[in-house]
C-alpha atoms as an extended CHARMM CRD file, in Angstrom:
* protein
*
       116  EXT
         1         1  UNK       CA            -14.1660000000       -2.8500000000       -1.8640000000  PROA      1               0.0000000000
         2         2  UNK       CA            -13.0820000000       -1.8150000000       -5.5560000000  PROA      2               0.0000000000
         3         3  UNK       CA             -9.2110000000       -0.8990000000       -5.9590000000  PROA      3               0.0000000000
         4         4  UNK       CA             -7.5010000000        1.4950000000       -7.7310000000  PROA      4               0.0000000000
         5         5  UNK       CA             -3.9210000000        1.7360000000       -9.1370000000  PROA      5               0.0000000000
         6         6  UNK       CA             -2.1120000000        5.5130000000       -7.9060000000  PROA      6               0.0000000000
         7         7  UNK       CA              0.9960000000        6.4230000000       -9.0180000000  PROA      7               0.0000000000
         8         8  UNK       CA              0.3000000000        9.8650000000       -8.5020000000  PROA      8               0.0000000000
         9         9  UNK       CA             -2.2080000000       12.3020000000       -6.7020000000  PROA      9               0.0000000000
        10        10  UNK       CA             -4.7310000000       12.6010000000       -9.0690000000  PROA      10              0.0000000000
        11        11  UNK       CA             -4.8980000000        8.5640000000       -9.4050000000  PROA      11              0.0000000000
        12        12  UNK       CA             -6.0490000000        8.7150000000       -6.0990000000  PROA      12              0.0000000000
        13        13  UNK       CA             -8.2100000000       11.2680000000       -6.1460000000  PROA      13              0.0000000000
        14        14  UNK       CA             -9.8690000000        9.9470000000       -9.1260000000  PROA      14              0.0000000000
        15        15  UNK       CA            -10.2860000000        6.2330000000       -7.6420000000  PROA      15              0.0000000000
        16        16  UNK       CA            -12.1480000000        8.1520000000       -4.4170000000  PROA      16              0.0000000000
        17        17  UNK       CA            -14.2960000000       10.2680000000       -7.0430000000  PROA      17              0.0000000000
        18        18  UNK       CA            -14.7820000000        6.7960000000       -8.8230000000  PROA      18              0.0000000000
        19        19  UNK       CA            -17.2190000000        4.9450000000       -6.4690000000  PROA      19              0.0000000000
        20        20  UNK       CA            -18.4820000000        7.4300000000       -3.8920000000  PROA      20              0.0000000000
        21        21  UNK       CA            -20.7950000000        5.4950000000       -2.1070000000  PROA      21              0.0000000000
        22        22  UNK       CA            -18.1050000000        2.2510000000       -1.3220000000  PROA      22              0.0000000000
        23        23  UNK       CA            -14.4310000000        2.1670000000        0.2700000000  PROA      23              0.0000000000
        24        24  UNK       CA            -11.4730000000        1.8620000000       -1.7800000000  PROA      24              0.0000000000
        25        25  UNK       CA             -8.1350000000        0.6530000000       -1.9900000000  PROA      25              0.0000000000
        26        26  UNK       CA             -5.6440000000        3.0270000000       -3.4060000000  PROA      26              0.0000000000
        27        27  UNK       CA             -2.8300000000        0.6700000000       -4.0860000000  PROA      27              0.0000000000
        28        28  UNK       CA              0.3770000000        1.7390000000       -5.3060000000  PROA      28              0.0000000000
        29        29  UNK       CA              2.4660000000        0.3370000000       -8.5400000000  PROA      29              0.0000000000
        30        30  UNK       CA              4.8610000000       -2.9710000000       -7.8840000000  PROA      30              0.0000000000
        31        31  UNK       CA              7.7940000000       -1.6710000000       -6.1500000000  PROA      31              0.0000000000
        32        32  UNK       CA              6.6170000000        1.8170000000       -5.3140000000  PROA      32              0.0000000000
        33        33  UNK       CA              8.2430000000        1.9890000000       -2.1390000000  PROA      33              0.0000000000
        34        34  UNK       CA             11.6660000000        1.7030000000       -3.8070000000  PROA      34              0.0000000000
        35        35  UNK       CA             10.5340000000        4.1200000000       -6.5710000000  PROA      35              0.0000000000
        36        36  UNK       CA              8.8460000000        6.3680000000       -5.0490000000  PROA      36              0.0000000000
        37        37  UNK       CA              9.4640000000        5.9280000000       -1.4180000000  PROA      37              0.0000000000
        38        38  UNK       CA              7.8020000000        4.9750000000        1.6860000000  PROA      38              0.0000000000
        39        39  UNK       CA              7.1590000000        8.0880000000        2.5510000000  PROA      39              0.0000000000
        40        40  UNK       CA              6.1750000000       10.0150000000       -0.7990000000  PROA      40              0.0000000000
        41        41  UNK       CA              3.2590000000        6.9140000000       -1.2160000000  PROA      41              0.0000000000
        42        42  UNK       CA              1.7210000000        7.8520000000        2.3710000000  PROA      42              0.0000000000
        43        43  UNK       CA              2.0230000000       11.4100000000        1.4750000000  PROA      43              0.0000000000
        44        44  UNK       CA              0.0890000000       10.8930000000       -1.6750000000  PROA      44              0.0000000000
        45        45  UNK       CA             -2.4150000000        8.9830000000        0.6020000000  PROA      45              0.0000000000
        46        46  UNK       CA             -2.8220000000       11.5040000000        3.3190000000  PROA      46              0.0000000000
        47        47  UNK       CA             -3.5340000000       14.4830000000        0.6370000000  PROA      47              0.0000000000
        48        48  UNK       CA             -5.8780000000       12.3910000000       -1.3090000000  PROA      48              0.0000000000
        49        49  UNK       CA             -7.8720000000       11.9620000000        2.3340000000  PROA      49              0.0000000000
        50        50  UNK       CA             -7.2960000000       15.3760000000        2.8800000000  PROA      50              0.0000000000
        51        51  UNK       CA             -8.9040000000       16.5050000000       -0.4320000000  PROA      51              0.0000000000
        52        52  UNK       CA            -11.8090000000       14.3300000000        0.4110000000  PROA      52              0.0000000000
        53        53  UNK       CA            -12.5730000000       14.0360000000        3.4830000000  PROA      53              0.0000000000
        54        54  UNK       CA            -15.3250000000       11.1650000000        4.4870000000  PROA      54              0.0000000000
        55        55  UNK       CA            -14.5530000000        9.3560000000        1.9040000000  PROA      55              0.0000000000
        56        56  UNK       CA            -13.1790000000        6.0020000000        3.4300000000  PROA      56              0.0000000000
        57        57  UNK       CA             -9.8360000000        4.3810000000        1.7810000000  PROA      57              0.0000000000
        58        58  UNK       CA             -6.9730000000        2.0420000000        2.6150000000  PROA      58              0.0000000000
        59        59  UNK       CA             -3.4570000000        2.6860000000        0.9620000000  PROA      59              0.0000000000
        60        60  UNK       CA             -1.5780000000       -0.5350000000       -0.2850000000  PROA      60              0.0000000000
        61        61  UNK       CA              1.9830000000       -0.0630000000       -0.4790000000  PROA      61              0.0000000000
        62        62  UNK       CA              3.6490000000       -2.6490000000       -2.9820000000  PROA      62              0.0000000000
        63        63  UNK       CA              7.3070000000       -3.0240000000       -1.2150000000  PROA      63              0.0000000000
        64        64  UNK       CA              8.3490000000       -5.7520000000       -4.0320000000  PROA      64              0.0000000000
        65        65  UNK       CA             10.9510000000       -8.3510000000       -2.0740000000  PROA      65              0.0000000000
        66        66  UNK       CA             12.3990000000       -5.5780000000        0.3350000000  PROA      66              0.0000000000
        67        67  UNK       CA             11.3680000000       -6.3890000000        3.5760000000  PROA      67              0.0000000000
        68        68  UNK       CA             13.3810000000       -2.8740000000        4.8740000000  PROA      68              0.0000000000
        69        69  UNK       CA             10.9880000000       -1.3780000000        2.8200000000  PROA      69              0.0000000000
        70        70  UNK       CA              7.9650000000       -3.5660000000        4.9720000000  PROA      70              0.0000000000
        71        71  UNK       CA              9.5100000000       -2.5170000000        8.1290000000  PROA      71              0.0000000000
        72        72  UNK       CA              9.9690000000        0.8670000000        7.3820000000  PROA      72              0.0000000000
        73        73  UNK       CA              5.6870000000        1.0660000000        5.9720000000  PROA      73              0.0000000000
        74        74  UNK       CA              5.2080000000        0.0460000000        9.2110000000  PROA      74              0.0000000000
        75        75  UNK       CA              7.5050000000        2.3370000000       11.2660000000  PROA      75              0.0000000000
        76        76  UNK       CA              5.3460000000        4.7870000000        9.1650000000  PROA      76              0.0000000000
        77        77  UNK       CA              1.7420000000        3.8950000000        9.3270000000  PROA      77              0.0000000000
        78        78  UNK       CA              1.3790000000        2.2880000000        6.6260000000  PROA      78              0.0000000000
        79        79  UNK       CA             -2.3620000000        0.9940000000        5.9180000000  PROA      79              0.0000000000
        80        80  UNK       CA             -1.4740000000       -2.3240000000        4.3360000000  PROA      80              0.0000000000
        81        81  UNK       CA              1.6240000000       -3.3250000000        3.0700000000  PROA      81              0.0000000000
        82        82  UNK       CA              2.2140000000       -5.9180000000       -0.3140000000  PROA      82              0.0000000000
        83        83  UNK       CA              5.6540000000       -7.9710000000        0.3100000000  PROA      83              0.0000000000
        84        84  UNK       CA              6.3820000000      -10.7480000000       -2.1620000000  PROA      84              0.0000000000
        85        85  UNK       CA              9.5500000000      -12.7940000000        0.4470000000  PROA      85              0.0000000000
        86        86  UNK       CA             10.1110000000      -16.2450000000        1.2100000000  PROA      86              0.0000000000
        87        87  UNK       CA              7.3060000000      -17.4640000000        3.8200000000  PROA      87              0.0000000000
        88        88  UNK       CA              9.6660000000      -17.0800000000        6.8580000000  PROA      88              0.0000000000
        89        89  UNK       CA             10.6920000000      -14.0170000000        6.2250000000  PROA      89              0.0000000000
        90        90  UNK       CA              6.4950000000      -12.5250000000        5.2030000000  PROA      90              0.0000000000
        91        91  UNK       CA              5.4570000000      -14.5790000000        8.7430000000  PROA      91              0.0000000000
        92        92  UNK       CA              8.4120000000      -12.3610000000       10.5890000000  PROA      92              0.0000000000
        93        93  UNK       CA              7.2950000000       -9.1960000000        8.9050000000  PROA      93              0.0000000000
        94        94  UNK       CA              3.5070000000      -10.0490000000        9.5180000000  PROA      94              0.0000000000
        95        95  UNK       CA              4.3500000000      -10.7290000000       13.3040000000  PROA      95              0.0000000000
        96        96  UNK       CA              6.1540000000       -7.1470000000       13.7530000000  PROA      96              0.0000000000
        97        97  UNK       CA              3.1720000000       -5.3380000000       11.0320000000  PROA      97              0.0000000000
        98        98  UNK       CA              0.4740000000       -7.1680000000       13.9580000000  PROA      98              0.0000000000
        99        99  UNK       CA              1.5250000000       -5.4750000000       16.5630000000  PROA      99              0.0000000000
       100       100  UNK       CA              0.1040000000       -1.9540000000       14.7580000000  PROA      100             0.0000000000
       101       101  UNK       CA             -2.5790000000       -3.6870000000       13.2370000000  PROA      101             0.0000000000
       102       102  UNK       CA             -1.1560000000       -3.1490000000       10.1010000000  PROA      102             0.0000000000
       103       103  UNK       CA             -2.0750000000       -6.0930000000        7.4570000000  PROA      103             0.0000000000
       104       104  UNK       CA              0.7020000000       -7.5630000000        5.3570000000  PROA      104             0.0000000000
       105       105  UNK       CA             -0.3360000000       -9.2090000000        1.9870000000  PROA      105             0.0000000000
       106       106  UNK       CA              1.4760000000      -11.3600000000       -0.7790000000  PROA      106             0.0000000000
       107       107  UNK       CA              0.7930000000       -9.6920000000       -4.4690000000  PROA      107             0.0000000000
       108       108  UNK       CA             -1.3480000000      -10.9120000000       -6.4700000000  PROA      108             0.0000000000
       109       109  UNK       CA             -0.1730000000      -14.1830000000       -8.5500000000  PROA      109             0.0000000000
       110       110  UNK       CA             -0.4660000000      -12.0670000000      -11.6210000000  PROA      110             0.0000000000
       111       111  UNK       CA              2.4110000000      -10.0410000000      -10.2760000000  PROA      111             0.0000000000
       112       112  UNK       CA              4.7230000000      -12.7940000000       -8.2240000000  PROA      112             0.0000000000
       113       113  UNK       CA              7.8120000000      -12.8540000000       -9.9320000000  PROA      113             0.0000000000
       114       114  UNK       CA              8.1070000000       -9.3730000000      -11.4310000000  PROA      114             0.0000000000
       115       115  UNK       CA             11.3110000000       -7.5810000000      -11.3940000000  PROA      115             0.0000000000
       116       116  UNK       CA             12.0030000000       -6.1640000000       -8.0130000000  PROA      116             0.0000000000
């Protein structure tokens, strides 16, 4: 499954125009759900599937070291959710993400330890 970064609409749309044929994972910036919001990252998500329907996609919302932010992806239906938090606090967020089904991942090394 290829990825693409979306900070905006048309990121999105262009990573599903990208690879046709495969999935893709529209994943958001570090930190976009306290930049941009929980909500406005979802809504960018749902128009991009709107615009193109069929075209199979996860969102990946980047809540930096806010696990409010984690909890409030999932209270939204999020598709995955990025937390970078000590490993009791990720396991407690994973347990409550589990019970929708919702996947909860660690960044990528390249970005552990970026500003929050």
């Amino acid at each position: 499954m290829s990825e693409r970064l979306v900070h905006c609409l048309q990121d999105a749309l262009d990573g599903l125009d990208e690879t046709p044929e495969q999935p893709v994972r529209l994943v958001s910036a570090p930190s976009a759900a306290r930049s941009l919001g929980v909500g406005g990252f979802l809504a960018i998500i749902a128009a991009a599937r709107a615009a193109r329907p069929g075209r199979a996609c996860l969102g990946v919302l980047d809540c930096g070291s806010h696990p409010g932010l984690a909890l409030a992806a999932v209270r939204l239906g999020a598709d995955v959710i990025r937390l970078a938090a000590a490993p009791d606090i990720l396991e407690k967020v994973r347990q409550i993400a589990a019970q929708r089904g919702i996947p909860v991942e660690s960044p990528p090394l390249s970005q552990q330890g970026s500003p929050p």
